[in-house]
Z-matrix of the N, CA and C atoms (Angstrom, degrees):
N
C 1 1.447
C 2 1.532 1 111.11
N 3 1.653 2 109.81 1 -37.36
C 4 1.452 3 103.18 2 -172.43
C 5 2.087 4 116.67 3 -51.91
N 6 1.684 5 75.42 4 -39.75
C 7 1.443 6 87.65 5 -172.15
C 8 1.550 7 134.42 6 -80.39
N 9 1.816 8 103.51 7 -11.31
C 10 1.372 9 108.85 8 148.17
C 11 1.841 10 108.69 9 -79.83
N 12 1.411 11 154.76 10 3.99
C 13 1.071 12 144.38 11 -154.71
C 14 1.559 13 84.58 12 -113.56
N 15 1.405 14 135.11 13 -56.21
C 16 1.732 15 139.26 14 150.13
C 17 1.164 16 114.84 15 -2.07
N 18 1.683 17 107.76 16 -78.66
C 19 1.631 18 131.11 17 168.36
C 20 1.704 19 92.84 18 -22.16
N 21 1.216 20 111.82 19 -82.10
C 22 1.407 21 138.54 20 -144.43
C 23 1.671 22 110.16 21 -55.36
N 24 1.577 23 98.11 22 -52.99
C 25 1.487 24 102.08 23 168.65
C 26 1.855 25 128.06 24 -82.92
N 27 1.098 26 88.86 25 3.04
C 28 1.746 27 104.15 26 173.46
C 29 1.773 28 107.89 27 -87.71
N 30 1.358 29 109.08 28 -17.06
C 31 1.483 30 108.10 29 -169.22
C 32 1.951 31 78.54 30 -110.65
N 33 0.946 32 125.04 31 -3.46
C 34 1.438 33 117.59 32 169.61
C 35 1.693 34 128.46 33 -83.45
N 36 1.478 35 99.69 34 -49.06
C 37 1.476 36 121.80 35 168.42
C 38 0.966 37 120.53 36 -19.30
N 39 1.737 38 128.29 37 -83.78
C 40 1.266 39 123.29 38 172.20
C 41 1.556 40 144.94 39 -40.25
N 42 1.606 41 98.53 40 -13.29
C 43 1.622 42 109.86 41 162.23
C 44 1.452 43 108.89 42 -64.80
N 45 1.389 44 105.11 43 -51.48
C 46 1.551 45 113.12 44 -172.34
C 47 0.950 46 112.66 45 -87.19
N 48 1.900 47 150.17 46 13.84
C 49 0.881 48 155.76 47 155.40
C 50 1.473 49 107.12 48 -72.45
N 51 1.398 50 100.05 49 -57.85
C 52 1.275 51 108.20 50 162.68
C 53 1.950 52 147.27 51 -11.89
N 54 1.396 53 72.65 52 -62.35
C 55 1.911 54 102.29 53 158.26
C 56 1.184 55 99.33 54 -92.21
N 57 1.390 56 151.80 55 33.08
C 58 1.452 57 127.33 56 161.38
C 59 1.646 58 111.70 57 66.13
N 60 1.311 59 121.22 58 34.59
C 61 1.124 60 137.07 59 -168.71
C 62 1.639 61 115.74 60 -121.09
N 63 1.370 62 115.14 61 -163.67
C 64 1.926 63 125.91 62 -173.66
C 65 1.008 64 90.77 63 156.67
N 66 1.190 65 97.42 64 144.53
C 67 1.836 66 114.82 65 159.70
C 68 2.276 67 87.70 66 -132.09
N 69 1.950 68 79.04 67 154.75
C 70 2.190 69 93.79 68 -164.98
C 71 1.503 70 68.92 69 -119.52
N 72 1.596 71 119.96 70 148.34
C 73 1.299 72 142.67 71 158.41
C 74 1.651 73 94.15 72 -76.39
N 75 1.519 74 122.16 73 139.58
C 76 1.443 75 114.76 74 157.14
C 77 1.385 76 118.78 75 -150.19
N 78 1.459 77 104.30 76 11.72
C 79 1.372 78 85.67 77 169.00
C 80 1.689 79 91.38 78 -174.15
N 81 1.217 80 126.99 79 145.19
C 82 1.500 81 127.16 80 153.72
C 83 1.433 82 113.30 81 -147.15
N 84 1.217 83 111.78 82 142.65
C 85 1.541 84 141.55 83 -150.67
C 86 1.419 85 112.41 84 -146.80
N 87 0.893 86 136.40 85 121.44
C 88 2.001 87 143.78 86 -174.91
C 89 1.255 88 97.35 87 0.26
N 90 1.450 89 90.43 88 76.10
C 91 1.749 90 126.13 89 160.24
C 92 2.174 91 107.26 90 57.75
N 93 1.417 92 101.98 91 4.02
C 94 1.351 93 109.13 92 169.29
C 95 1.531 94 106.37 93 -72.42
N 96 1.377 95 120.98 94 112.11
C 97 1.280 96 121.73 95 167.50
C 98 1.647 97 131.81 96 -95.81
N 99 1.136 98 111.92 97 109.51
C 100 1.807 99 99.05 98 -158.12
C 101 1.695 100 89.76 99 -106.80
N 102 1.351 101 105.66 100 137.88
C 103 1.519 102 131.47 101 168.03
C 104 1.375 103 100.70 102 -105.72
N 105 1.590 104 88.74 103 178.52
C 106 1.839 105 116.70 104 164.90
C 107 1.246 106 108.39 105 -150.64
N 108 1.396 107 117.78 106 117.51
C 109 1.183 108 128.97 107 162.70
C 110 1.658 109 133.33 108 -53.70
N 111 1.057 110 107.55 109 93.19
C 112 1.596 111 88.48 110 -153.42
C 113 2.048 112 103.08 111 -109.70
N 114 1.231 113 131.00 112 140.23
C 115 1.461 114 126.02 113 159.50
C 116 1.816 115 87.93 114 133.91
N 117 1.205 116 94.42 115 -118.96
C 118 1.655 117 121.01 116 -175.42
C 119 1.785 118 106.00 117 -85.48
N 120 1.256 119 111.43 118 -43.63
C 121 1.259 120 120.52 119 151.61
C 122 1.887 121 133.52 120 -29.49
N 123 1.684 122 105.75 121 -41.75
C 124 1.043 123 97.57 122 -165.83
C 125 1.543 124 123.42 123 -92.80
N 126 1.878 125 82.66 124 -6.03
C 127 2.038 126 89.17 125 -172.28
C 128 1.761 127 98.17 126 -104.22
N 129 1.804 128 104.27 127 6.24
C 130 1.618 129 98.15 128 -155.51
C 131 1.772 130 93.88 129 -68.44
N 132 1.372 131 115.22 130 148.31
C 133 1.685 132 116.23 131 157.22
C 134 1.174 133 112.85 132 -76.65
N 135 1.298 134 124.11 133 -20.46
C 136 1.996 135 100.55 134 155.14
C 137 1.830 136 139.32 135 -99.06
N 138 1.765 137 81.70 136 24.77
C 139 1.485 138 95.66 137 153.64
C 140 1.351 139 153.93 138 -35.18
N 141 1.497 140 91.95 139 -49.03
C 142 1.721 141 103.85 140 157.07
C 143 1.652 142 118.12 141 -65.61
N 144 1.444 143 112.67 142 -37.16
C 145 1.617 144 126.78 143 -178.51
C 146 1.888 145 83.10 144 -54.30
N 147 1.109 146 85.17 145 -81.60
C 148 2.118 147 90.16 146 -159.22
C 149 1.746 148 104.03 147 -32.83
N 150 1.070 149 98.28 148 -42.89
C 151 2.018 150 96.54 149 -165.69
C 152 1.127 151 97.59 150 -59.49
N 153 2.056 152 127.28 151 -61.91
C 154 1.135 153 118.83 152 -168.32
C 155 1.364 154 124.06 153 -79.15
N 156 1.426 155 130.52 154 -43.32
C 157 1.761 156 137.13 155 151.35
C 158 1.209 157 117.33 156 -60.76
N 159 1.391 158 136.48 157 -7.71
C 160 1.324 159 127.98 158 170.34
C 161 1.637 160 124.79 159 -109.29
N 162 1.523 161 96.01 160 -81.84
C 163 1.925 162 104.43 161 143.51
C 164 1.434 163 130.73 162 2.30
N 165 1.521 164 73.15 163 -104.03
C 166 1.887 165 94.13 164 179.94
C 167 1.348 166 109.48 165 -63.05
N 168 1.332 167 154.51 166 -33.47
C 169 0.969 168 144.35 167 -154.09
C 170 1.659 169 106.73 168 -89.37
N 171 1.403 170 115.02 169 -32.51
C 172 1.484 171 118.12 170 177.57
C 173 1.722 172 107.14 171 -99.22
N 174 1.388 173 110.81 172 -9.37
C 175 2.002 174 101.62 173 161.16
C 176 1.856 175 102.14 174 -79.63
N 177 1.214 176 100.01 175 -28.68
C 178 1.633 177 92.77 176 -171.66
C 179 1.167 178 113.65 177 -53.46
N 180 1.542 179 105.10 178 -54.58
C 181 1.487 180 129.46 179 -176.77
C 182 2.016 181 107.83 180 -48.74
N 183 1.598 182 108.75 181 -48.59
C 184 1.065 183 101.09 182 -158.91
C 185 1.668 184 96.29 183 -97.59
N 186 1.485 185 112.62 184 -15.29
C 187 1.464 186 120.80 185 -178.29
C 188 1.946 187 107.66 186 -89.60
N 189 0.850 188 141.73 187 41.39
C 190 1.625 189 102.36 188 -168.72
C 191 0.874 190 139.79 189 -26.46
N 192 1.595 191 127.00 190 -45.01
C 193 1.544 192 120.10 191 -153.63
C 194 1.862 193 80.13 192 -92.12
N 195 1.402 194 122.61 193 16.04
C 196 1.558 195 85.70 194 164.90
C 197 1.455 196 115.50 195 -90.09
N 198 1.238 197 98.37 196 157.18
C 199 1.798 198 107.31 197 178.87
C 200 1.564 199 124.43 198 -106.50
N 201 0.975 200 92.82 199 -24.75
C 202 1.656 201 91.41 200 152.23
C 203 1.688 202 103.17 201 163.91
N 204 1.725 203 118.30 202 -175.42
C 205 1.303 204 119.63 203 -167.14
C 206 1.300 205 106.38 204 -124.19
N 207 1.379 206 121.29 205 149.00
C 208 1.232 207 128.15 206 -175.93
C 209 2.187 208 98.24 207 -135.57
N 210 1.306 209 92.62 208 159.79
C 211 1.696 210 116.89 209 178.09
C 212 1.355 211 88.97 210 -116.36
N 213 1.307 212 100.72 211 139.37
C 214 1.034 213 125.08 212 172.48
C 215 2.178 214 120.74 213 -138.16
């Protein structure tokens, strides 16, 4: 799983590069996937927007058994 969640956020990156942004994979646990927002990303106030409408919504898609994403 880790290594389809890799896949997943590598086809993500360049959005958030984009904005001067990254998200670091660091941990997943019964399908809990925890990131870190890291750059422009990590101080942005629509941080939570991107993780949960952006993020999670396209690992879900490309992840199934994930269950959702968390910042950490």
């Amino acid at each position: 799983m880790r290594t389809k969640v890799e896949t997943a956020l590598q086809d993500i990156r360049p959005m958030l590069q984009a904005d001067c942004g990254d998200v670091e994979l660091v941990d997943i646990k019964d399908g809990i996937v925890k990131v870190k927002l890291t750059g422009a990303c990590g101080g942005c106030p629509m941080s939570q927007m991107t993780l949960k409408n952006g993020i999670e919504v396209r690992l879900k898609e490309a992840v199934p058994e994930v269950v959702s994403v968390e910042s950490v």
